[in-house]
KOLPAKOL-645710 format. One line per field, with one value per residue (C-alpha): residue number from 1; residue in three letters; chain; x, y, z. Coordinates in steps of 0.25 Angstrom, whole numbers, m for minus. Each point is the difference from the previous one (the first is absolute). Last residue first. Layout:
<fivexs>
nr c(NUM;...)
rest c(Ala;...)
kette c(A;...)
x c(X;...)
y c(Y;...)
z c(Z;...)
</fivexs>
This chain:
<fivexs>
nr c(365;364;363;362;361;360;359;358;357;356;355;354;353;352;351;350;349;348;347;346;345;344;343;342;341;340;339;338;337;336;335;334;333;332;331;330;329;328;327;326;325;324;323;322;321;320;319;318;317;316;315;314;313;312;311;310;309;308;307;306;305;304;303;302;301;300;299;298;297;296;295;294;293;292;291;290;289;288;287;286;285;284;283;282;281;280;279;278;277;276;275;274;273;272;271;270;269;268;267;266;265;264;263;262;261;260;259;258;257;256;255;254;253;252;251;250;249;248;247;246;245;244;243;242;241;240;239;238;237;236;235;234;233;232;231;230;229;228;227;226;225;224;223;222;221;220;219;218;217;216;215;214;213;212;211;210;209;208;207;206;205;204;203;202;201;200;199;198;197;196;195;194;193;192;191;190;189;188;187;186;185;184;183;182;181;180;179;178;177;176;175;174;173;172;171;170;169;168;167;166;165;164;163;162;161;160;159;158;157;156;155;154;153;152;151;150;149;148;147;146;145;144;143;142;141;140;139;138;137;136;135;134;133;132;131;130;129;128;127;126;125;124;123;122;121;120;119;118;117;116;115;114;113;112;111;110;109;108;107;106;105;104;103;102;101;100;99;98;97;96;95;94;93;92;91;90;89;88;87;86;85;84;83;82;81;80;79;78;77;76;75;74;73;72;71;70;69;68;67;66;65;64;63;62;61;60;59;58;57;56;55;54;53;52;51;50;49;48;47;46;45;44;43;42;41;40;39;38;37;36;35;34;33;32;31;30;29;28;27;26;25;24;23;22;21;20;19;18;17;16;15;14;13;12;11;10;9;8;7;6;5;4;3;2;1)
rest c(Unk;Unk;Unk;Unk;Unk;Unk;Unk;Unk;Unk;Unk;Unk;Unk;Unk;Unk;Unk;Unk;Unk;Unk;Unk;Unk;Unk;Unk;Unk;Unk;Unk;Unk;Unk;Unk;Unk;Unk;Unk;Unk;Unk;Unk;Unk;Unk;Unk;Unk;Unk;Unk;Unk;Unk;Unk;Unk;Unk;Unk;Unk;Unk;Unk;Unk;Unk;Unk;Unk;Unk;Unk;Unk;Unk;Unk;Unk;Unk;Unk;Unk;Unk;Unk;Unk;Unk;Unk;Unk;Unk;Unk;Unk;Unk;Unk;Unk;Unk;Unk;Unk;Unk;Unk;Unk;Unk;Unk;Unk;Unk;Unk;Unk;Unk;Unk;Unk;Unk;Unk;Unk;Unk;Unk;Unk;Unk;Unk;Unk;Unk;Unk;Unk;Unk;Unk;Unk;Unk;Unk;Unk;Unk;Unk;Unk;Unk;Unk;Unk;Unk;Unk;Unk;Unk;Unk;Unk;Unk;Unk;Unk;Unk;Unk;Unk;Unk;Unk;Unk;Unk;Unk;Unk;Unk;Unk;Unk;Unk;Unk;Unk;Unk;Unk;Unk;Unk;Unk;Unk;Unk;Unk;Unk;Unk;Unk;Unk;Unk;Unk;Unk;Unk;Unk;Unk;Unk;Unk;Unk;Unk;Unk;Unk;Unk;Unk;Unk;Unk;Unk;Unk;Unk;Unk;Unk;Unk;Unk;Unk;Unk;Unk;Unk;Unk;Unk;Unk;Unk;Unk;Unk;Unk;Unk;Unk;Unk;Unk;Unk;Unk;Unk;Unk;Unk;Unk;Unk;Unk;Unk;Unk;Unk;Unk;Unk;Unk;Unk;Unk;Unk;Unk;Unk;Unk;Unk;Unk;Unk;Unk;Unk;Unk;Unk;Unk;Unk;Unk;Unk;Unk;Unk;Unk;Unk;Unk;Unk;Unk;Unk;Unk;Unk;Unk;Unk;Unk;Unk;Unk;Unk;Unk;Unk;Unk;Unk;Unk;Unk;Unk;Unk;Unk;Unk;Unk;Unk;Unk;Unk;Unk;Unk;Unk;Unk;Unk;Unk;Unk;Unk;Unk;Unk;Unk;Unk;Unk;Unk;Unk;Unk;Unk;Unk;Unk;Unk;Unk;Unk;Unk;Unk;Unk;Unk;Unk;Unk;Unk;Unk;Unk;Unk;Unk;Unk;Unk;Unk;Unk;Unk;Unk;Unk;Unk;Unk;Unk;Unk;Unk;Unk;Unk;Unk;Unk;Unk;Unk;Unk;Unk;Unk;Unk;Unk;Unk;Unk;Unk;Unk;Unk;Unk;Unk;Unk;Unk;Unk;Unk;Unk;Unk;Unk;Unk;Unk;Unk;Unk;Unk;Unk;Unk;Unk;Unk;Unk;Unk;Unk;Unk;Unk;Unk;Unk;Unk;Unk;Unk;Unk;Unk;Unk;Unk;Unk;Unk;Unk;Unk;Unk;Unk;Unk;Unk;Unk;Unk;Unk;Unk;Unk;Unk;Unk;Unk;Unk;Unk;Unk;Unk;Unk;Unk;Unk;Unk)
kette c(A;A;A;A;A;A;A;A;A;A;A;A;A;A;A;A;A;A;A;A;A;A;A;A;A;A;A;A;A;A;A;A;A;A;A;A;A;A;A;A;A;A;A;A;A;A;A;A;A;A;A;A;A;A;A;A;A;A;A;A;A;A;A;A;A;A;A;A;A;A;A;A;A;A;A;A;A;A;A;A;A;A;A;A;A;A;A;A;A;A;A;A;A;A;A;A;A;A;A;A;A;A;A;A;A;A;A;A;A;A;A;A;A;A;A;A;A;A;A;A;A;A;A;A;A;A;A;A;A;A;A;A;A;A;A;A;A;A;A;A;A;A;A;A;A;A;A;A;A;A;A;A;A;A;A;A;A;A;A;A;A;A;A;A;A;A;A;A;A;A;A;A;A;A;A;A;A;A;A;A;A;A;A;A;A;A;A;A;A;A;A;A;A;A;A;A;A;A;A;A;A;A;A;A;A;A;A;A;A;A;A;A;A;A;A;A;A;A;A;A;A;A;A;A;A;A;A;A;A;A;A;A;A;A;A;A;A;A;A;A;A;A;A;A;A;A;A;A;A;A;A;A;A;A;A;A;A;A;A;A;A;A;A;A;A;A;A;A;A;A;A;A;A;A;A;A;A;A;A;A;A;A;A;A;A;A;A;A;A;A;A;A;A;A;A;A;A;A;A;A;A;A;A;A;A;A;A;A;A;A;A;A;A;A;A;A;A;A;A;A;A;A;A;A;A;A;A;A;A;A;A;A;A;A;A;A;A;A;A;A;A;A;A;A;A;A;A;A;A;A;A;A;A;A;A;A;A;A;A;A;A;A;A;A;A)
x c(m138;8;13;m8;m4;15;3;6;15;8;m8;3;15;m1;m5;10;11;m4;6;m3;m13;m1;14;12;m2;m8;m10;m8;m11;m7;5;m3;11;m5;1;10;2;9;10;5;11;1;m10;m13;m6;7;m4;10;2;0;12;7;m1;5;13;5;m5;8;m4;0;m3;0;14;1;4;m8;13;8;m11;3;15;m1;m10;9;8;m13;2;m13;m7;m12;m1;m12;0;m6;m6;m7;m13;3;m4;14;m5;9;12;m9;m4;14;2;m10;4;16;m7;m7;10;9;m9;m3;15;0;14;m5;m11;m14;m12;m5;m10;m4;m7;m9;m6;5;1;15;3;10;6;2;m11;m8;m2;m10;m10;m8;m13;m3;m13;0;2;m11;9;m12;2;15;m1;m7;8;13;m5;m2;14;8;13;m3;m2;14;7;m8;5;13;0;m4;14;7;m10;3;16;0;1;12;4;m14;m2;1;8;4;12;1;m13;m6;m13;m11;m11;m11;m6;m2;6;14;6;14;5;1;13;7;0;13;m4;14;3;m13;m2;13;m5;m11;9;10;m10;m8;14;4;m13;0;15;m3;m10;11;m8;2;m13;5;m3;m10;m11;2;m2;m9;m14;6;3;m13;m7;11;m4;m14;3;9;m12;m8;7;1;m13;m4;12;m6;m14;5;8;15;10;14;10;m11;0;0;m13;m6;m13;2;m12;m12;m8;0;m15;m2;m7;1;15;4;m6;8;14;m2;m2;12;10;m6;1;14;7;m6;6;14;0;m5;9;13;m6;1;1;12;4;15;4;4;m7;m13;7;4;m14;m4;8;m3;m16;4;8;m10;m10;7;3;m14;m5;10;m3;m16;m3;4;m7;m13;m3;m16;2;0;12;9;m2;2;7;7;6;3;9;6;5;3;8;7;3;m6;m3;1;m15;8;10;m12;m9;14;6;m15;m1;16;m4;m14;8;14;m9;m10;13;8;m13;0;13;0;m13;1;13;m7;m11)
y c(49;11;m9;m5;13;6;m12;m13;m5;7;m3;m15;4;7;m10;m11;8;0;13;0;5;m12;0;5;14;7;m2;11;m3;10;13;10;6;m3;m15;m1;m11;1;m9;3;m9;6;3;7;8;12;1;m2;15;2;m10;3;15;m3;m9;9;m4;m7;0;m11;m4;m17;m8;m14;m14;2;m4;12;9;m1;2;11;6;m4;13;5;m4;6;12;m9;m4;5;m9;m2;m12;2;m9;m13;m1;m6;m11;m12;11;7;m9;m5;16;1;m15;6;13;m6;m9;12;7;m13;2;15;7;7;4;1;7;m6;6;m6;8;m3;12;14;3;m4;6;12;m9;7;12;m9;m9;9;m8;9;m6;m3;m8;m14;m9;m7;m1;11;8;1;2;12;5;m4;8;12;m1;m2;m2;m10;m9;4;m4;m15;0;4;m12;m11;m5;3;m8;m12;0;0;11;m3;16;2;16;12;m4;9;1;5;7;6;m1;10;m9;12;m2;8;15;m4;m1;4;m12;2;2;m12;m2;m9;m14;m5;14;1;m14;3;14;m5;m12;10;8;m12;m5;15;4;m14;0;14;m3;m6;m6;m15;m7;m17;4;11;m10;m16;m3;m12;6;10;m12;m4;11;m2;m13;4;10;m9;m12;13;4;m14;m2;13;m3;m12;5;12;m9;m1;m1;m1;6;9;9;m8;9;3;m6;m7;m4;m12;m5;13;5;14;9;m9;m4;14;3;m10;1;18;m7;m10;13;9;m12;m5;14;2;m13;4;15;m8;m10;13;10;m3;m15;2;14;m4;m15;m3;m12;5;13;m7;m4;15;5;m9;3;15;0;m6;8;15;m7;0;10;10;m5;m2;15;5;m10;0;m9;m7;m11;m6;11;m8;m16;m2;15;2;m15;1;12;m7;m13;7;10;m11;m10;m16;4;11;m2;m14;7;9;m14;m7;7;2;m15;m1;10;m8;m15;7;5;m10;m11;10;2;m16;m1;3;m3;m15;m4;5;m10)
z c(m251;m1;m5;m11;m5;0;m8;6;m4;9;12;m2;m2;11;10;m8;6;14;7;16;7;9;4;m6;m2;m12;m12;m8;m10;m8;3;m12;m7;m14;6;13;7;14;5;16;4;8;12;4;10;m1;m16;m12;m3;16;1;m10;3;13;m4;m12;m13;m11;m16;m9;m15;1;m2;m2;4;16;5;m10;4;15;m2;m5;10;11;2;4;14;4;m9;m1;m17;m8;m12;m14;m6;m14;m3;m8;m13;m3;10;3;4;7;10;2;2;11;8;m1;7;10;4;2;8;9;0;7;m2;m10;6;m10;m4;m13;m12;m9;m13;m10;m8;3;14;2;m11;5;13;11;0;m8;12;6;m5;m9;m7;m15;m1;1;m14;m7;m13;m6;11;m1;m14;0;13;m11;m11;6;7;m13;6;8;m14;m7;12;0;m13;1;11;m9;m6;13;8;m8;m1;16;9;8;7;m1;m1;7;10;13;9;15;m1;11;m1;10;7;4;m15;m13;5;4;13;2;8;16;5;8;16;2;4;5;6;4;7;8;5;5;7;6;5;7;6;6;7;6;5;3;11;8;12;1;3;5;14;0;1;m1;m15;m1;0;m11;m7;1;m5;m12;m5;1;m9;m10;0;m3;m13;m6;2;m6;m13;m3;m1;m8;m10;m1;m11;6;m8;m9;12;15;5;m14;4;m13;m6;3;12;7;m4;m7;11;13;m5;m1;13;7;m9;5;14;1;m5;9;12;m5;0;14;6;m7;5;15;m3;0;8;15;2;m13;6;m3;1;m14;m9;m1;m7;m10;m6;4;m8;m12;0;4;m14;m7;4;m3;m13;m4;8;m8;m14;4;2;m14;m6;8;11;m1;4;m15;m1;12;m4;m14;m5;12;2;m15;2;12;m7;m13;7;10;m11;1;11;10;6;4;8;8;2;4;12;5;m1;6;11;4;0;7;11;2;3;8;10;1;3;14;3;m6;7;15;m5)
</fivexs>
């Protein structure tokens, strides 16, 4: 029993300093920006934070998360101030995943508590949460008073800092993109195609043609009606891609790091090498580890017309409850099908090859 005392308060303490040591590392993976950029944009704007708010909090959290994981393992103030910080923490954090999963259920999603490292969902991360609080009641039942509360407030004051400060030297606050006047998701182009690098033999021969025919916009609406086509819209894709809203377009949203991406992608241009018909693929690439991109389109065995987005424009331009890879169908810039993630809403290839061949009547229907 005597054994068990003593080592028992030791035992909670490194369990709930290495959880908080890992939820603020893992919110830093795969890269801290994109990790915290995509924290904001997932879990902080659908509460309600706006931009300019969310890249302070943001790393103002995470730094308190892993101050506070170090500072259970120090004497100083840790009856005092240090669980009760980390029991307060827990509770706000426990409530916001309670009311969440009242409003939305919590059987699905990532809670965003271990990042993308440790996908999570809100029941999880509630039982989780309050095994750690009542973990930490009784280790304030443990600790004998004043005798293991070292007074040296600046120990605290001087961890938590340093940790802030840690989390916006790796995560450096960058300037918000120029935003255009078609869209609040602003391209940054590292390099842009204008046409199919590979287009085959085939699609040379008709493309004057097909030139010739959007050149003669009277002509086309006519045409477009009589070939049971919907009616021109605007996307908002245009503003990347120049044709995107004329005729059938794919759309993708991808990493190029990400190999559900690049799966994607190979699937897409073996489609299109069986189907000269085949809609044109372009791609909007996340500004993360864009040194890839070469090497994603020699996997997939060819290249598509590309642009890269920074991480936040990506992630509103795909939509903050979704995930990559995202594929999009466009018919005279109307959305007709859209795919996205790895689970229920993932890219099937023989879905859009279905989709592809109904008229706009039949896909009414």
């Amino acid at each position: 029993m005597e054994n068990l005392k003593k080592y028992l308060p030791w035992t909670i303490r490194i369990l709930i300093s290495f959880l908080f040591l890992i939820s603020a590392v893992a919110k830093l993976y795969p890269s801290p920006y994109f990790a915290i950029s995509t924290f904001e944009v997932k879990q902080l704007y659908p509460m309600g934070f706006s931009e300019d708010f969310s890249v302070f909090f943001s790393r103002i959290l995470i730094g308190i998360e892993l101050a506070l994981g170090l500072l259970l393992l120090q004497p100083h103030y840790l009856k005092k101030w240090v669980i009760p910080a980390t029991i307060l923490m827990l509770v706000v954090f426990t409530t916001h995943l309670t009311i969440d999963t009242i409003q939305n259920g919590g059987n699905t999603g990532n809670c965003g508590c271990f990042g993308s490292l440790l996908p999570m969902t809100p029941i999880e991360a509630i039982i989780k949460n309050v095994i750690a609080i009542i973990l930490l009641a009784y280790l304030l039942y443990l600790l004998p008073k004043g005798a293991t509360d070292k007074k040296n407030f600046w120990v605290l004051t001087t961890v938590t800092l340093a940790c802030i400060l840690a989390i916006f030297m790796m995560a450096p606050i960058q300037p918000k993109a120029v935003e255009g006047n078609i869209d609040d998701a602003t391209a940054l182009p590292i390099e842009s195609l204008e046409t199919f690098p590979t287009q085959s033999a085939d699609s040379l021969a008709t493309a004057p043609a097909a030139e010739t025919k959007t050149a003669e916009t009277p002509v086309v609406e006519a045409e477009a009606k009589a070939a049971d086509e919907p009616a021109p819209q605007k996307s908002g894709y245009a503003q990347y891609f120049s044709k995107a809203d004329k005729g059938k377009k794919i759309i993708c949203l991808f990493v190029p790091g990400c190999d559900h991406c690049r799966d994607v992608a190979k699937e897409l241009a073996e489609m299109r090498a069986k189907n000269k018909n085949f809609p044109e693929v372009s791609v909007l690439f996340m500004n993360e580890e864009p040194e890839k991109i070469p090497d994603f389109f020699k996997f997939a065995g060819t290249e598509y017309p590309y642009k890269v987005l920074e991480v936040i424009p990506f992630w509103k331009l795909l939509g903050t409850s979704k995930d990559t890879p995202g594929v999009i169908y466009l018919w005279n810039g109307n959305k007709i099908k859209e795919w996205d993630g790895i689970n229920e809403k993932k890219f099937v290839g023989s879905e859009l090859q279905n989709v592809l061949k109904k008229s706009y009547s039949e896909l009414k229907k």
